[in-house]
C-alpha positions in Angstrom: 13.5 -31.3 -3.0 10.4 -32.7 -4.3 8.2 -29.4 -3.1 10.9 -26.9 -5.0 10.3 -29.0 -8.2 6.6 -29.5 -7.9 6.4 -25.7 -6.9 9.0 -24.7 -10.5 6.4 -26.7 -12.6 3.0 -25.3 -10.7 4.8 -21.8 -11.0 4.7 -22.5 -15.1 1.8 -23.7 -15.5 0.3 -20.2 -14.0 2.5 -17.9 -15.4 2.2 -18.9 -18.7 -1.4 -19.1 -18.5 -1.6 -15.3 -17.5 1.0 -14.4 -19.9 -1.2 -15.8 -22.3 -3.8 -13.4 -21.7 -1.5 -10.0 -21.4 -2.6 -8.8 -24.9 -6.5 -9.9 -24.1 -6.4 -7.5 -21.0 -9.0 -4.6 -22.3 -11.3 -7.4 -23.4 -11.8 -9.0 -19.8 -12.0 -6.2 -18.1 -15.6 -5.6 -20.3 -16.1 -9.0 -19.6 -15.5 -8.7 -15.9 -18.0 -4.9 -16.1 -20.7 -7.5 -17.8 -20.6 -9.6 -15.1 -20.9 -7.7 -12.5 -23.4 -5.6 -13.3 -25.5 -9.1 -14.3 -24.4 -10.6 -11.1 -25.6 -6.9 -9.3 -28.7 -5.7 -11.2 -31.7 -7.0 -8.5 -29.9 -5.7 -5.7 -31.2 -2.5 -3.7 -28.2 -0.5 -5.5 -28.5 -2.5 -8.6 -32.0 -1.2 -9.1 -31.6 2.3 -7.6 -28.7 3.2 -10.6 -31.0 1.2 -13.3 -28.5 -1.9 -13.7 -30.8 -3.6 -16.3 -30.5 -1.2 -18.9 -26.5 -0.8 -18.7 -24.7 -2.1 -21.5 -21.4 -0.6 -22.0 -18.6 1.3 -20.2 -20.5 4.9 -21.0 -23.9 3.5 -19.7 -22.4 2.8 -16.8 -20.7 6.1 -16.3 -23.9 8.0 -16.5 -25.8 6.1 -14.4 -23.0 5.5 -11.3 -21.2 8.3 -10.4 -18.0 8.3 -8.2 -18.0 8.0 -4.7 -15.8 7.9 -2.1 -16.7 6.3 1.3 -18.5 8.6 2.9 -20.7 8.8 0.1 -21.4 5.0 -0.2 -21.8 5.6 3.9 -25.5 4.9 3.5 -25.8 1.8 1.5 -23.0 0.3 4.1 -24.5 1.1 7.0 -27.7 -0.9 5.6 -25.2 -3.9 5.2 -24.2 -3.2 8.8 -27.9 -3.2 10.5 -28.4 -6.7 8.7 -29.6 -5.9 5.4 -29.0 -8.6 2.8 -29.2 -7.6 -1.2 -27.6 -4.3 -0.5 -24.6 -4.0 -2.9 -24.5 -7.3 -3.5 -26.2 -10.4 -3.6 -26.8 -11.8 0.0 -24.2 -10.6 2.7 -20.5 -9.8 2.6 -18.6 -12.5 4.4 -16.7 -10.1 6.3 -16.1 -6.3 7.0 -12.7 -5.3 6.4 -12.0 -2.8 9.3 -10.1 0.3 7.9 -9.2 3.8 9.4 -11.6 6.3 8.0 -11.9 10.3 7.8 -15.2 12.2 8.2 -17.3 8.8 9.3 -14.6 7.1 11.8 -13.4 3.4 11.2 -14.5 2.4 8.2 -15.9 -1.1 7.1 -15.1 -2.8 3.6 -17.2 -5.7 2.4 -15.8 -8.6 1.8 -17.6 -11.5 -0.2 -17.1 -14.7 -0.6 -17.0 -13.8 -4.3 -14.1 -11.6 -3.3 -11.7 -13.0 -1.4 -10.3 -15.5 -3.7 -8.6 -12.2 -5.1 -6.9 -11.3 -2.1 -5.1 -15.1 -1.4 -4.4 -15.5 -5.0 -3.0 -12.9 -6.4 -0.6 -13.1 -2.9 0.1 -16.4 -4.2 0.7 -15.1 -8.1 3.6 -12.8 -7.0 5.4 -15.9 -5.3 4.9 -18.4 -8.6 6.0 -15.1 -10.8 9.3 -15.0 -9.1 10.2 -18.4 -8.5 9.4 -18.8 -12.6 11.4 -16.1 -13.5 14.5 -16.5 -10.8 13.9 -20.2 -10.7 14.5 -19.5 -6.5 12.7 -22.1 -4.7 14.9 -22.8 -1.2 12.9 -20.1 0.2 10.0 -22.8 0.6 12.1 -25.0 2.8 12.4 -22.4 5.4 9.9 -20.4 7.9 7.9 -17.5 6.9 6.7 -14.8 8.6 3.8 -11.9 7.7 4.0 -9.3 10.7 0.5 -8.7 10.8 -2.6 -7.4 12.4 -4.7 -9.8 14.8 -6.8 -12.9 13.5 -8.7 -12.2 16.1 -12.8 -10.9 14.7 -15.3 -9.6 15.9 -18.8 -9.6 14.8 -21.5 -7.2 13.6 -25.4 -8.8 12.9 -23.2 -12.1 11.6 -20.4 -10.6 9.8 -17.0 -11.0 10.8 -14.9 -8.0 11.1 -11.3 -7.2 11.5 -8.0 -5.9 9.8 -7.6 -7.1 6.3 -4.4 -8.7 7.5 -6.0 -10.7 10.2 -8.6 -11.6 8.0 -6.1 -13.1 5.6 -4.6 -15.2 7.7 -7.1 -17.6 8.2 -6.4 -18.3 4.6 -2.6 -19.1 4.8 -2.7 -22.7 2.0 -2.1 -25.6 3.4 1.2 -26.2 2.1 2.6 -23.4 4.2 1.1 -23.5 7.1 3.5 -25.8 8.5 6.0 -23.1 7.9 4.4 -20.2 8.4 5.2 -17.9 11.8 4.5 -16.6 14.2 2.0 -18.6 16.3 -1.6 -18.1 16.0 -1.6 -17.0 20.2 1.4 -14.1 19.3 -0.3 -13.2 16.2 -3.4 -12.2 18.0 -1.8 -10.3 20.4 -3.4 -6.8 20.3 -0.3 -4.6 22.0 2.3 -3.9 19.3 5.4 -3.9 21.4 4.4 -6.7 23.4 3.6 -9.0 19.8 7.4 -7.7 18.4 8.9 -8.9 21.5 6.8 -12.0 21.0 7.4 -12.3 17.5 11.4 -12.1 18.4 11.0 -15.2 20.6 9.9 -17.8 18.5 12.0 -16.5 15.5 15.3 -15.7 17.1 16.1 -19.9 16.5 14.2 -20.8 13.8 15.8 -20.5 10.0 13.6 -18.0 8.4 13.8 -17.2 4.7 10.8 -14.9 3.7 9.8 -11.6 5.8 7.1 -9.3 5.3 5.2 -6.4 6.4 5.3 -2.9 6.3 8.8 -1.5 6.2 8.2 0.7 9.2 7.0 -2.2 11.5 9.9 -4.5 9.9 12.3 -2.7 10.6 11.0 -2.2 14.5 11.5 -6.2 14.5 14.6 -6.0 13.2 16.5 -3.8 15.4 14.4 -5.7 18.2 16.3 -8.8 17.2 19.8 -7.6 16.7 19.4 -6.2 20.3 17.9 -9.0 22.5 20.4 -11.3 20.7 23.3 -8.6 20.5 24.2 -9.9 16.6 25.4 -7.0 14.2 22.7 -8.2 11.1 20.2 -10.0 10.5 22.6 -12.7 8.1 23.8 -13.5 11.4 20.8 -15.0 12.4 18.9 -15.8 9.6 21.9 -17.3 7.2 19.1 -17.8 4.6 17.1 -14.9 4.7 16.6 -14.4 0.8 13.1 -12.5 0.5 11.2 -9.3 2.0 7.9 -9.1 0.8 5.9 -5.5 1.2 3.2 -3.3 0.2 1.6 -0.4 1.5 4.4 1.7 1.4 7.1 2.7 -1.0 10.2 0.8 0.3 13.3 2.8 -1.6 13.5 5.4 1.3 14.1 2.4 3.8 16.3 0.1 1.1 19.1 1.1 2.4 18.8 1.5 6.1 17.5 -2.4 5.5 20.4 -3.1 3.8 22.2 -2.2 6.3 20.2 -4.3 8.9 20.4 -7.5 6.7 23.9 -7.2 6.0 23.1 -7.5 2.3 21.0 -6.6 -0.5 18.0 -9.0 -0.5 15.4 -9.6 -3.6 12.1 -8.3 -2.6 8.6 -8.2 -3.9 5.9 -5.0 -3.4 2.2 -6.0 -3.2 -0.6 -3.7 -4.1 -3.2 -4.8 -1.4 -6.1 -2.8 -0.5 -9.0 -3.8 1.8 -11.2 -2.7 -1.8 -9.2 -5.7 -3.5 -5.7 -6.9 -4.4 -5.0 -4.4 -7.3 -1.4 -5.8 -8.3 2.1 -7.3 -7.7 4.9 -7.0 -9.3 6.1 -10.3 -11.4 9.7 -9.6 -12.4 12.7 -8.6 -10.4 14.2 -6.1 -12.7 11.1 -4.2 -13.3 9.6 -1.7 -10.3 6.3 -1.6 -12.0 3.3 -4.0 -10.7 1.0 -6.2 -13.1 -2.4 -5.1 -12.5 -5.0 -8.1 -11.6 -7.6 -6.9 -14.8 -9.0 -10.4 -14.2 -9.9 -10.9 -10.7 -13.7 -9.7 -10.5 -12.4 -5.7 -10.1 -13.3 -3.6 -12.5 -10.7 -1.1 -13.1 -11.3 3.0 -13.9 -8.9 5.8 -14.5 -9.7 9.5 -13.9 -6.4 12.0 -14.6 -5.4 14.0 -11.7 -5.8 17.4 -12.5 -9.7 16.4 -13.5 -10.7 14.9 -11.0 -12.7 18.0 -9.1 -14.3 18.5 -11.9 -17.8 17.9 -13.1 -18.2 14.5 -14.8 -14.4 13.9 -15.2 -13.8 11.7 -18.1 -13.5 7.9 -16.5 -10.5 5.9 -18.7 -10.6 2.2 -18.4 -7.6 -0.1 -19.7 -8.8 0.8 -23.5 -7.9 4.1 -23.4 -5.1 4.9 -20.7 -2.1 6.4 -21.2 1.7 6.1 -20.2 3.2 8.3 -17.8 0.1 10.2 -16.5 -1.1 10.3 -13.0 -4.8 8.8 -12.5 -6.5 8.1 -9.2 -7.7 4.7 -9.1 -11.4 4.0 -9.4 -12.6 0.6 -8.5 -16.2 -1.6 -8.6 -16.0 -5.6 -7.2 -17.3 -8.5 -6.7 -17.4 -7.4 -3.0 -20.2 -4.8 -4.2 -18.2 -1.4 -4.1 -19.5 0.6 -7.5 -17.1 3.6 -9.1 -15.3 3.7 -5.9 -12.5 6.3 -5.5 -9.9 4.6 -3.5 -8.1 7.3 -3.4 -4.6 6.2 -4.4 -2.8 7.2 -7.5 -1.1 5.6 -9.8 0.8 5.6 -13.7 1.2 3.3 -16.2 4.8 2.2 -17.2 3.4 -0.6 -19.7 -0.4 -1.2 -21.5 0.5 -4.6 -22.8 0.3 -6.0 -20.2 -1.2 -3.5 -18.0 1.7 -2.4 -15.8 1.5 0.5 -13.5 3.7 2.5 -10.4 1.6 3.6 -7.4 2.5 7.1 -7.5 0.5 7.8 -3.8 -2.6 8.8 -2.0 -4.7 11.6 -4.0 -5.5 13.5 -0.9 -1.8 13.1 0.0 -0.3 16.1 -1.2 0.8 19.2 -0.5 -0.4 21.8 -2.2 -1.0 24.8 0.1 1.1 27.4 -2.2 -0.5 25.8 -5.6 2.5 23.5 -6.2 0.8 20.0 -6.1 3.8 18.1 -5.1 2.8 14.2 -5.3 4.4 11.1 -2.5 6.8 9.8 -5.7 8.2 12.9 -6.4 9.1 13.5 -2.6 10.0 9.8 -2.1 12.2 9.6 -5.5 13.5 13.2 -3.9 15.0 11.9 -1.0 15.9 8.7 -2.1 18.3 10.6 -4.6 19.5 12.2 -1.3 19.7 10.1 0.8 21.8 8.1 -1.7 24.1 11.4 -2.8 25.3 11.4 1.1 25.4 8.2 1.9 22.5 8.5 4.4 19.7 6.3 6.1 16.4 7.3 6.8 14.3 5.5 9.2 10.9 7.9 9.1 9.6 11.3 7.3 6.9 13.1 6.7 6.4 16.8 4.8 4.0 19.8 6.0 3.3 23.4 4.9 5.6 25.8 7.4 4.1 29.5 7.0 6.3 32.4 8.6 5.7 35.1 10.6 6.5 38.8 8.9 7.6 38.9 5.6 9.3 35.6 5.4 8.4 33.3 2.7 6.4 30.1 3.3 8.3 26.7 2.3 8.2 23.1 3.0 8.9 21.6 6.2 10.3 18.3 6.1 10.6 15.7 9.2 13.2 13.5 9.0 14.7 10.8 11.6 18.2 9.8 10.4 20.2 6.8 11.5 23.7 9.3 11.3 24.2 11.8 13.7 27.2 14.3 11.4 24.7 15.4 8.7 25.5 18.8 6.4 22.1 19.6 6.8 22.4 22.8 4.8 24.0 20.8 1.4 21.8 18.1 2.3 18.8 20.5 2.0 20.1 22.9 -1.1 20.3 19.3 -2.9 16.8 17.7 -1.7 15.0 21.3 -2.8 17.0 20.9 -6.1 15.8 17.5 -6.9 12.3 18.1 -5.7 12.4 21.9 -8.2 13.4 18.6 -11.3 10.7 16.9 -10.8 7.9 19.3 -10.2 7.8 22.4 -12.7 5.0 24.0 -10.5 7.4 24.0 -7.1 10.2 25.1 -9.0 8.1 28.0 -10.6 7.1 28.8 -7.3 10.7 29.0 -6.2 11.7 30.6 -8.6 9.2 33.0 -8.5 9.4 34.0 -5.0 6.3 32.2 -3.7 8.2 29.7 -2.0 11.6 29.1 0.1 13.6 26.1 -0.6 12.8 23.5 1.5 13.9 22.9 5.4 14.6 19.9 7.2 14.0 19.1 10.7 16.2 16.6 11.8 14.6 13.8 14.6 16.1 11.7 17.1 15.7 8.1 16.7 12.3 6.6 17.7 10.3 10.3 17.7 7.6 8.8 14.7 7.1 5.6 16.6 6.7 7.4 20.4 4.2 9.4 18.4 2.3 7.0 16.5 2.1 4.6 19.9 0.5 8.1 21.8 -2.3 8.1 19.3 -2.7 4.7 19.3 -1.3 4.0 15.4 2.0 1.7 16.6 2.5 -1.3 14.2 -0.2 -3.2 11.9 -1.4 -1.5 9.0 -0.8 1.8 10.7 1.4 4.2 8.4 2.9 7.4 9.0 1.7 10.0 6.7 4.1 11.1 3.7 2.7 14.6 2.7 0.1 17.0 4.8 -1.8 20.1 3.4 -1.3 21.0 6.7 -0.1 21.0 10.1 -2.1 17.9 11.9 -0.1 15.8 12.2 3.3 17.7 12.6 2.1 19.8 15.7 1.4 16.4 17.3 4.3 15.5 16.2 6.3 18.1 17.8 4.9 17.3 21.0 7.0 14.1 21.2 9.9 15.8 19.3 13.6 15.8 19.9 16.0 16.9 18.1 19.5 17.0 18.0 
C-alpha cells in the first residue's frame, strides 16, 4: 500500500512539472540546439561543419546537412577503431547494435550523456498513466519486457548489443524485485528456446504488466495457453491490467489480443529508437505520443514530398504543422548530427508537441506512383478487419506486376486466425478504404493504372517459419509492412501455405 501511494504522489510531482513546461516547448528545444553544439564544437565533427560560428537553427542548417547512416558511416567507423572526440566528447558508452541496409549491422552510440533519455522517459509513460488513471496495483505484481539479450560484447572498450539488452541493465531498483524473466532466460540467444523459458518461470507467478513487440507477445501468449491448456490469458494472469509496446502499430493485433487476454486491457505505445527515446504517449484516451523536446534530442521536420529534394526546408517545433507527414530528423547528446532516422511521423497537437508515427520513409510502396504510407495500410485493414469481424496475426504489402495485358495491383499477405473468409468482399472493402485514404491510389484506380487490391491468405505460423529461416525470429526483429518490391515476398513464398 505504501509503494502505490508513494508512487501516486512521485507520479504528480513529475507530471505536473512537465505539464508546466508544455507551452515552453519551442524554447527548449533552441536551448537544447545551444547546447549541443557548445558541448560538440572541439570535436573532430564539431570542427569539420564550423560548430563555433553556429548560432541559430539556419546556421546550423547550412553548415550540417542530412544524413543517413551510411553517410555518417565514416565518422562511426572512427568511433569503432578507438577514436575518442569523434562526434562527441570522449567515447560513447556503448554501441547500440541495429540491422542496417547498404553497410550491414549498424552501430548507434550511446553516451553516457544519453542514456538517461532512454530509462526515463520509459519511466515518464508509467507516472503519466498512473496520474491520470490513478492505477497503481500493477506495481504489486511481476513485470515482464520480452527482450533481446543483456548479454554485450565489446569493440576497442565499448559495449555493444541490442538496445533492449542494453536497457536492462538499467531496470530501477524499485522494480527489480519484480521484474521477469531471469537474468540466465533473458540472455538466452535462441528465440524459441527463451519463449519456452520465459513460459516457465511465468506460468505461476501473478503478472500484471507485459511488454514487447506485439508479434513476439503474442508468440508467448499462445505458448502459454498451450503448455498450460487455459483458454486466455485472464485465466492465468487474474490481474493482468497493462501491455506496454512500441515499434509497431498495435491496432491490427488489438483484437486478436483481445481475444487471447480475454478482455480489453489499457496499453501504452513507446516511441523508442536506438537514436533516442522520441516519445510516449501520456493519456489513455488519446493515440497520439508526447514528444521528449527536452531530453538532449534535438528535434527536425522535413515534409515528405520534399525530402529528395535539394536543401529541403528543415521545420523544427516553431514552425510545424498539424496533419502533415514529416520524416523525423534527429541530433543527440549521443553525437548523431541532422540524422534522418527514417521514420515518419504527424502532429495531432503543437501545445504540447504531440505527434502519430505515421511509418518508415522508405516503407512504402510506390511502384505505380501512388505513395501509399504504413498508417494508411494499417488504418485500412484495421477498418477491415473490424467490418468482418476478423483477426489478423501477420501482413505485409508488395507490388504484384502481371504478365500480358493485365493490370498491376497490390499484393497483400495476410495470415488470419479464421479459416471461412469472403475473401472477395473482404478485398472489394479493403481496396475501398485504402482508394479513401489515398487520392493518388484511388486516381490510379480509377484511372486504369492499377487493379484493386488482392489478398493472399496464409496459414498460421508462415511469417514466423520465415523470419526464423533468415534468422529475424523474436527481439527487435519486425516483419516488414510495405515493399517497393518483391524481396521479401518471394522469400516469403518459399515457406508459404495457403489454404
Amino acid at each position: 500500500m505504501l509503494k502505490r501511494c508513494l508512487a501516486k504522489l512521485f507520479s504528480l510531482i513529475v507530471v505536473k512539472k512537465i505539464e508546466s513546461t508544455y507551452n515552453k516547448a519551442p524554447e527548449l528545444q533552441v536551448k537544447t540546439l545551444k547546447q549541443l553544439i557548445k558541448k560538440a564544437k572541439t570535436t573532430e565533427f564539431g570542427t569539420d561543419h564550423n560548430f563555433s560560428n553556429i548560432f541559430s537553427h539556419k546556421d546550423f542548417c547550412n553548415n550540417v546537412p542530412v544524413r543517413d547512416y551510411e553517410q555518417l558511416y565514416g565518422y562511426i567507423e572512427k568511433v569503432k577503431e578507438g577514436g575518442e572526440n569523434v562526434l562527441w566528447p570522449g567515447k560513447p558508452k556503448y554501441f547500440a547494435k541495429t540491422s542496417g541496409t547498404t553497410s550491414g549491422a549498424k552501430l548507434i552510440p550511446i553516451t553516457k550523456e544519453s542514456m538517461p533519455n532512454q530509462i526515463k522517459s520509459a519511466r515518464n509513460a508509467l507516472l503519466f498513466y498512473i496520474n491520470k488513471t490513478g492505477n497503481t496495483k500493477f506495481l504489486d505484481g511481476k513485470m515482464i519486457f520480452i527482450q533481446g539479450s543483456p548479454v554485450l560484447e565489446e569493440i576497442n572498450g565499448i559495449k555493444t548489443g541490442r538496445l533492449s539488452g542494453i536497457v536492462a541493465h538499467y531496470i530501477p531498483s524499485y522494480l527489480r524485485r519484480n521484474n521477469m524473466p531471469s537474468w540466465e532466460t533473458n540472455s538466452i540467444d535462441n528465440w524459441e528456446e527463451k519463449i519456452l523459458k520465459i513460459c516457465d518461470e511465468t506460468s505461476k507467478e501473478e503478472m500484471t504488466v507485459i511488454g514487447g513487440i506485439p508479434s513476439w507477445v503474442q508468440m508467448y501468449f499462445e505458448k502459454l495457453l498451450y503448455l498450460n491448456n487455459k483458454q486466455n490469458i485472464s485465466q492465468l494472469f487474474e490481474k493482468f491490467s497493462l501491455y506496454i509496446y512500441g515499434g509497431v502499430n498495435y491496432s491490427p493485433y488489438e483484437k486478436i489480443f483481445n481475444k487471447l487476454i480475454g478482455k480489453k486491457i489499457n496499453s501504452i505505445e513507446y516511441f523508442p529508437a536506438s537514436e533516442g527515446f522520441f516519445a510516449y504517449q501520456n493519456n489513455q484516451n488519446d493515440k497520439s505520443l508526447l514528444l521528449q523536446y527536452d531530453s538532449g534530442i534535438y528535434f527536425e521536420f522535413i515534409k515528405i514530398e520534399d525530402f529528395e529534394k535539394n536543401n529541403p526546408e528543415r521545420f523544427n517545433l516553431s514552425n510545424i504543422e498539424l496533419n502533415i507527414n514529416y520524416v523525423l530528423i534527429v541530433s543527440t547528446n549521443a553525437g548523431l548530427w541532422a540524422y534522418n532516422t527514417g521514420d515518419t511521423v504527424m502532429f495531432t497537437s503543437l501545445a504540447p508537441p504531440k505527434l502519430l508515427v505515421t511509418g518508415r520513409y522508405k516503407h512504402f510502396i510506390s511502384a505505380f506512383g501512388e505513395h501509399v504510407i504504413a498508417s494508411e495500410v494499417e488504418q485500412s485493414l484495421s477498418e477491415a478487419a473490424k467490418k468482418f469481424d476478423l483477426s489478423i496475426s501477420e501482413f505485409t504489402v508488395a507490388p504484384k506486376i502481371e504478365n500480358g495485358n493485365k493490370l498491376p495491383c497490390h499484393e497483400w499477405f495476410i495470415e488470419f486466425e479464421e479459416l471461412e473468409i469472403n475473401i472477395k468482399e473482404f478485398e472489394k472493402f479493403l481496396d475501398k478504404r485504402v482508394q479513401e485514404k489515398n487520392i493518388y491510389y484511388k486516381d490510379l484506380i480509377k484511372g486504369k493504372v492499377l487493379k484493386t487490391l488482392e489478398v493472399k491468405k496464409l496459414s498460421k505460423g508462415t511469417f514466423n517459419r520465415y523470419m526464423k529461416s533468415i534468422g529475424k525470429l523474436g527481439g527487435q526483429n519486425k516483419v516488414p509492412r510495405l515493399s517497393n518490391n518483391r524481396d521479401f515476398v518471394d522469400g516469403l513464398l518459399n515457406n508459404i501455405s495457403t489454404f
